[in-house]
N, C-alpha and C positions, 0 to 999 in steps of 0.2 A: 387091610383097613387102617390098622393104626400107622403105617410106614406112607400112608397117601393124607389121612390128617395130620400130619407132622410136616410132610414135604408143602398141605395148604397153610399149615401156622407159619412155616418159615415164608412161605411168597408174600404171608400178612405182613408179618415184621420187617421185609425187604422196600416192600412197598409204603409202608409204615415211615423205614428209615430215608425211601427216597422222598416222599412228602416234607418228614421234616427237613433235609436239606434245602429242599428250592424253599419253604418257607425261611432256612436261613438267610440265605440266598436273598428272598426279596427284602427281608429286615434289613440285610446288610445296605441293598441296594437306596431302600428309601431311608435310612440311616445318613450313606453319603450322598443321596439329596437333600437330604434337612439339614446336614453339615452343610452342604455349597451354598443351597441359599438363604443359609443364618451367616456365612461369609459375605454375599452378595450382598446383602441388605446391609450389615454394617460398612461395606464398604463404599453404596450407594449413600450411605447417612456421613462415612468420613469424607467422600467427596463433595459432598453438597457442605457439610463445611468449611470444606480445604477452600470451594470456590470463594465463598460467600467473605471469609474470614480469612486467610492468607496471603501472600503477596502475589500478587499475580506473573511476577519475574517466573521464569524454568530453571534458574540458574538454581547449579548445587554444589556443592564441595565433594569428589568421590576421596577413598578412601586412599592417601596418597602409598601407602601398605599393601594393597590389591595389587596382585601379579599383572603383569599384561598381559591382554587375550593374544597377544603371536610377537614373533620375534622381529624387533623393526627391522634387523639386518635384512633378514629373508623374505621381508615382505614386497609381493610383485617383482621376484627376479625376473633380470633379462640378461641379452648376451654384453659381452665387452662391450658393442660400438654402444645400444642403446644406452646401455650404463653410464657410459661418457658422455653422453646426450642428458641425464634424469639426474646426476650428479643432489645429494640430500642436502641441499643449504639450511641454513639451519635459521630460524626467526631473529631479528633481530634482538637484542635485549631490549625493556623495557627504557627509555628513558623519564626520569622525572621532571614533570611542568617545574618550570620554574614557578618562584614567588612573585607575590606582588601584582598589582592590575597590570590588565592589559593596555597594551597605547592606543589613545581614541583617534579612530579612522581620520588621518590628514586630509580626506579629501569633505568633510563637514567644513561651513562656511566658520571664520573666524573675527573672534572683535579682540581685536590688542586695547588693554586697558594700564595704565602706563602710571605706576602708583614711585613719584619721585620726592626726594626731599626737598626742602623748604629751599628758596635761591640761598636764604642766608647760612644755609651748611654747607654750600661748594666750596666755602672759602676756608684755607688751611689755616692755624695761629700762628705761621707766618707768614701772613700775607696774600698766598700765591695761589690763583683759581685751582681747585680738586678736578683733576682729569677723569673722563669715565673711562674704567677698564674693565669694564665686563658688565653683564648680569644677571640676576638669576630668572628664572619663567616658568610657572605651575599652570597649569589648566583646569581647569571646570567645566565642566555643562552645564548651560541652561535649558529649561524645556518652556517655549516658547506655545504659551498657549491655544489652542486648535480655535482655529478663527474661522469665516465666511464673507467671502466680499459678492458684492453684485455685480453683473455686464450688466450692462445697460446698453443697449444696442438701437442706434436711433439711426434711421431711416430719410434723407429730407427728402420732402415730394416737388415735383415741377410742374409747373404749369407756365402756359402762354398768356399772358394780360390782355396782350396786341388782339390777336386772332381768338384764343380761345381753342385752339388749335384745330382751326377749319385750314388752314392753310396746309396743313402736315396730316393727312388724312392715314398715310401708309401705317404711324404710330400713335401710339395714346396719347390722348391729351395731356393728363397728367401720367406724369415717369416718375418711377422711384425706383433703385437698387434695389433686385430681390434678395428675400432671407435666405440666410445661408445655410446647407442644410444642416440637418438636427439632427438625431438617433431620437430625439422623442420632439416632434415638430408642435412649437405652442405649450411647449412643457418649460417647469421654471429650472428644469434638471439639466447642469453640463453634464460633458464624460469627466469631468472631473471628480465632480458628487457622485457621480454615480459608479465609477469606480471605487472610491472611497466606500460608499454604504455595502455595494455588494462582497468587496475585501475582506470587510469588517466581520460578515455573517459569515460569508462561504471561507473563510482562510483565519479568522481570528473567533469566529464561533459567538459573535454579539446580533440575539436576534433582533429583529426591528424593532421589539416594544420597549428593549435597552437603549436602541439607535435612538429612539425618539426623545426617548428623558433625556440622554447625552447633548442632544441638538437644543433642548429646552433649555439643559442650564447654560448655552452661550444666546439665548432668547430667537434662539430661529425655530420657526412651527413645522416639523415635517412631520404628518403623521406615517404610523405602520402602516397605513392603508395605502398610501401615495408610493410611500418603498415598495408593497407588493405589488402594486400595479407598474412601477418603471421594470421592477425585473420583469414582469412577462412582455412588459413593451419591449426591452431592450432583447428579450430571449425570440423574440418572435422576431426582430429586425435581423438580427444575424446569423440565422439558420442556417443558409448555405454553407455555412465554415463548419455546421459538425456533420454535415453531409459529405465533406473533404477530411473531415478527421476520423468519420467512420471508413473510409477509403485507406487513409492513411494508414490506421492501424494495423491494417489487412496487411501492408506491404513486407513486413519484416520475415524474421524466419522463425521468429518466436510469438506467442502473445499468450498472456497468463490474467488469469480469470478468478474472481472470487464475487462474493454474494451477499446481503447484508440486508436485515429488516427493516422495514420506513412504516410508518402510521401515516394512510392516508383517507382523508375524509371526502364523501361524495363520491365512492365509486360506484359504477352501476350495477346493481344487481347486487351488491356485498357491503355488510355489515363493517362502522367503523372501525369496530374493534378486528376486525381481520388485519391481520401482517399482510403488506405488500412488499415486494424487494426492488432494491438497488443493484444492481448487476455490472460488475466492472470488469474493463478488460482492458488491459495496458499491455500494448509492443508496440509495434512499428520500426523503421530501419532504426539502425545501432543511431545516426545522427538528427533521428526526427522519432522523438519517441512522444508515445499518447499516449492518455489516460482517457479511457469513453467509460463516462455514467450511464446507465439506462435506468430508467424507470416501466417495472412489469409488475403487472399485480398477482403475478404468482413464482413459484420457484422451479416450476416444473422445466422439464429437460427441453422440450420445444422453444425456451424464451435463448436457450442456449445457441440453439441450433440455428433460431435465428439472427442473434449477432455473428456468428461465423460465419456464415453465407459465401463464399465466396474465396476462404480464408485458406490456403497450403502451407502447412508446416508445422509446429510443434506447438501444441499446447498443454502447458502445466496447471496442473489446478490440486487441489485437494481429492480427500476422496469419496465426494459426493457421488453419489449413482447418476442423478440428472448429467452427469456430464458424460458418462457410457451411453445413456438413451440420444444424447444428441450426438455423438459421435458414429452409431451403428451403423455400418453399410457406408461409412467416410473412410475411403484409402489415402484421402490427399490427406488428411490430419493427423500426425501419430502423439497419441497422447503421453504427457509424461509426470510423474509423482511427486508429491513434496515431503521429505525425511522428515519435516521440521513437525509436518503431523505426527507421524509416526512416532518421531521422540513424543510428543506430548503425551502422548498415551502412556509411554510408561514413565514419562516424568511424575502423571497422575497415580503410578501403579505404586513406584516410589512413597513418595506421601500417605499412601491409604490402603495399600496392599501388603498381607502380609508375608508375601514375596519379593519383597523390597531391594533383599542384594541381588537378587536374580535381575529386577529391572534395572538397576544399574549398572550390571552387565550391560546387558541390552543399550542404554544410554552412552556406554562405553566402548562401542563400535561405532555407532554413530557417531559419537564424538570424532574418532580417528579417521570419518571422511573425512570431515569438517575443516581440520588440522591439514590433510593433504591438499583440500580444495582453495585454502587460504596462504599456502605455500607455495602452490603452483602461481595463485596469481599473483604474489608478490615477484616473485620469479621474473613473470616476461614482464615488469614494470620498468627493469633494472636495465643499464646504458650495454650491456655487453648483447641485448637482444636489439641493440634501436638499428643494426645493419638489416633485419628482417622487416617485411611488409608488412602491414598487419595481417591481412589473408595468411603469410607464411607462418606467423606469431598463432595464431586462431589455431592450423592446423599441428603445430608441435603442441602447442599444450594438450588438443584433445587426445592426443598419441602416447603424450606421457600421462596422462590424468587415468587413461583406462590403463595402462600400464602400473601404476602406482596404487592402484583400487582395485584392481582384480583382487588380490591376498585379501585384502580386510572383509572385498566381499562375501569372497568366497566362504572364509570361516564365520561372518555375521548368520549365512542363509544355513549354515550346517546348523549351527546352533539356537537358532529359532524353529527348524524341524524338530529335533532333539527336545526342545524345550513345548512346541508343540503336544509333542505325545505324553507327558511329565502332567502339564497342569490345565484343567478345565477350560472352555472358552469362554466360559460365564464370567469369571473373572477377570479383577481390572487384568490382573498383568496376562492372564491366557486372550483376552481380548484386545492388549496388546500388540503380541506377538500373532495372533490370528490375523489381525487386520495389517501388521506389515508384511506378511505371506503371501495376502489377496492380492495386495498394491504391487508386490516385488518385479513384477514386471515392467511396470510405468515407473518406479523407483529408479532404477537402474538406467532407466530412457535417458538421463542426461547425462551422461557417457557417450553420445551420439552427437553432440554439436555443442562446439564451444560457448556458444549464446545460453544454451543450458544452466541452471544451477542447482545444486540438492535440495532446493527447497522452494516455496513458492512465494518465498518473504516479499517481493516487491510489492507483489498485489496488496498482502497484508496492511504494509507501508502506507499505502495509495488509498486502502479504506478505511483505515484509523482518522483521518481528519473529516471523513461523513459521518462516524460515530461519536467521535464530539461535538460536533456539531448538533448530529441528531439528539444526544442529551440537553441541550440546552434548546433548543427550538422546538421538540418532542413530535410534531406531524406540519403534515402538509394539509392544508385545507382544502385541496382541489387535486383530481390528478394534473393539472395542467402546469398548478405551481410544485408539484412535485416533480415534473418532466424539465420544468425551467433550472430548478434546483441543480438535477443531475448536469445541465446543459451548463451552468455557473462554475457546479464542482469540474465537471469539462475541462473548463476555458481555463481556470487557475492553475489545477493542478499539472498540466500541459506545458503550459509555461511555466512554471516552476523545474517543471522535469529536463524543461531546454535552458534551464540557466538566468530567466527573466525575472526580474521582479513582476509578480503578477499583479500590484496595483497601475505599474508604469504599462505595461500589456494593454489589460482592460480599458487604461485611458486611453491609449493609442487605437485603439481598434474601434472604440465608440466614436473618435473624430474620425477615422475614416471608412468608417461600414457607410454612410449615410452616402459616399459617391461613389461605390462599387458600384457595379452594375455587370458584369461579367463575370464568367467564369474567371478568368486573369485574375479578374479584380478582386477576387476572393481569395484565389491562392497565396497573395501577395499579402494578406491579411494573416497566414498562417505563421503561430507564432516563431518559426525557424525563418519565416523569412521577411516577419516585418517590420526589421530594423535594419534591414539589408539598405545598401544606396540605389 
């Protein structure tokens, strides 16, 4: 009896000791959850500072002291002959700018003004006229104030006295030379102006209600309402060109995409206050490259799916999900990643995370693509490569670029595993390294085609000037004038990217949209080919 309640006191106490354990157990557990998200939260309040108040640059200074992550000797061995092929040039050294202004472009118009002495100082004290031998000439600018003149465009009419023109039955009685056409017919607008206004908005960032004071103080009345109405006249006359530039862009082997919020008012069925987007996507071949706007009122992955349509080959983008949902069941598209996100992540881990050397780390492989990818293309720029084609140029580099990246990658993806199982993914820096693990397959994609590059900068590039812009003009008042907007940003950006002055473009293409009339006549308007002879 007493040897069976001893053996039940002791299963009490057993049982006893294993309750208190798991209750350890879960103390410890919701311990380091209230540790993570009392880290979470402050780090959520140092980011929102970092954004709101710090510079917006990624640049940092690492610790010039810190070891380096692999030995550069041994990094991406290969055999003899490759080696002799991949040879490590090393970057140039820095050179410093000189002093002093720069020389004003010779090819500005000039007025020689001729400041000589009096006649009575030519002559020497003894006698004999002062010969010129030399002299000296400084320069200035003047800025020749922004002016407006009128056509005036007069017409004379004919008529018959004699007859009255019963004798000429075949033609009209009275004749006159008809008008010539117009991009806005009975409008007071050349493509002159209307080059200039729309430059101004869409590539200098001056919305209309600025344009209009501007034009008041030289006493000309143009109002913001006459501006808005020529751009949708002028966007609605030349549509066939972004229906060849949505064509266009399709043609490359590349084409990279990014996305951006617009305020648009009057759309159906939705609230002003809804975000609508901007949707950009720039490729097309290496010597006809585009920039296409769209305007969609939502973000979702179908608005993707449908500017692709049609599209084979490599697209880079960030790492939005909409762009896996328009991708699924696409073999012709292989998608590819942008590093430059991935840094940001823990550039932000840096700043606000108290894992700070560890994201630097991280930053510090990245970096060492970067270094590789900006010395390769220095590389085939140089005169000992100008015997190769460019096709032949294209494919050495991508031979040695994955040859040269293999090492760093290899040790980058060891060590974000590693670092993986180490620290939370709630945090900046475990949220870091999480989200460049997801991506590391579309990361690595540009290692697959010369056109490729680690990151998805261009797009970036190409929509930074709709976000200034959008700060200073803040929405569209119609989707219509938002569709014209994107069709504006279009037309500028395009030409800029082939080398145009986009004011000199736009005037060109307004004098001669109005006698297209074909297919032909339209392609011939695109901005690669319409300064051709």
């Amino acid at each position: 009896m007493q040897t069976a309640a001893l053996r039940l006191e002791t299963l009490d106490i057993q049982s006893l000791i294993k309750h208190i354990k798991e209750l350890e157990e879960r103390f410890l557990r919701q311990i380091q959850d209230l540790t993570n998200e009392n880290l979470l939260l402050k780090e959520e309040c140092a980011i929102a500072k970092y954004k709101q108040y710090a510079r917006s640059s990624e640049q940092f200074k690492l610790d010039p002291n810190q070891k380096l992550l692999f030995d550069e000797k041994t990094a991406g061995k290969t055999s003899n002959t490759e080696a002799a092929e991949i040879e490590y040039d090393e970057i140039k050294s820095y050179k410093r700018r000189k002093c002093g202004r720069k020389p004003i472009d010779p090819n500005l118009p000039r007025e020689e003004i001729i400041i000589d002495i009096d006649e009575s100082e030519k002559t020497c004290a003894c006698g004999a006229k002062l010969t010129k031998i030399g002299e000296e000439a400084s320069e200035k600018m003047e800025m020749v104030p922004q002016k407006i003149k009128v056509k005036r465009y007069i017409r004379p009419k004919y008529a018959c006295r004699n007859c009255e023109g019963t004798e000429d039955e075949e033609r009209k009685t009275v004749r006159i030379a008809p008008a010539p056409p117009s991009i806005i017919p009975k409008g007071i607008a050349t493509p002159s102006l209307l080059s200039h206004i729309i430059t101004q908005k869409f590539e200098d960032h001056l919305p209309y209600n600025r344009q209009e004071k501007i034009f008041d103080r030289i006493k000309v009345a143009i109002s913001r309402q006459d501006m808005s109405n020529w751009q949708q006249h002028v966007f609605g006359k030349v549509k066939p060109i972004f229906d060849l530039l949505r064509k266009a862009v399709k043609k490359g082997p590349v084409m990279r995409m990014d996305e951006t919020t617009v305020q648009v008012m009057g759309e159906k069925n939705r609230e002003n206050a809804q975000s609508s987007y901007m949707w950009l996507a720039c490729g097309g071949l290496p010597e006809e490259p585009v920039a296409l706007y769209e305007y969609r009122e939502t973000r979702a992955g179908y608005n993707a799916k449908e500017i692709l349509e049609g599209y084979k080959g490599f697209l880079q983008t960030d790492g939005y999900s909409g762009y896996d949902a328009a991708l699924e069941g696409n073999n012709d598209i292989i998608h590819a990643g942008c590093f430059a996100h991935a840094r940001r992540h823990f550039i932000e881990a840096i700043e606000i995370s108290s894992q700070a050397e560890a994201a630097k780390t991280g930053v510090e492989y990245i970096k060492k693509l970067y270094e590789i990818e900006t010395l390769l293309r220095q590389r085939y720029k140089k005169e000992k490569y100008a015997k190769y084609s460019d096709e032949e140029k294209r494919k050495i580099f991508l031979r040695v670029r994955q040859l040269r990246v293999w090492n760093p990658l290899k040790k980058f993806k060891e060590w974000l595993l590693k670092a993986k199982d180490e620290y939370p993914p709630s945090l900046k820096f475990g949220k870091a390294v999480s989200y460049t693990l997801s991506q590391w397959d579309k990361l690595v994609t540009y290692l697959k085609c010369p056109y490729l590059t680690p990151d998805n900068n261009e797009s970036e590039r190409l929509i930074r000037p709709f976000v200034l812009g959008r700060a200073n003009w803040l929405f569209s008042k119609s989707p219509g004038g938002a569709e014209s907007s994107c069709g504006m940003y279009t037309l500028i950006q395009t030409a800029k990217l082939n080398g145009l002055n986009p004011q000199e473009y736009l005037q060109t293409l307004f004098e001669k949209a109005p006698y297209a009339s074909s297919f032909e006549d339209w392609e011939k308007l695109l901005p690669w080919n319409i300064f051709k002879n």
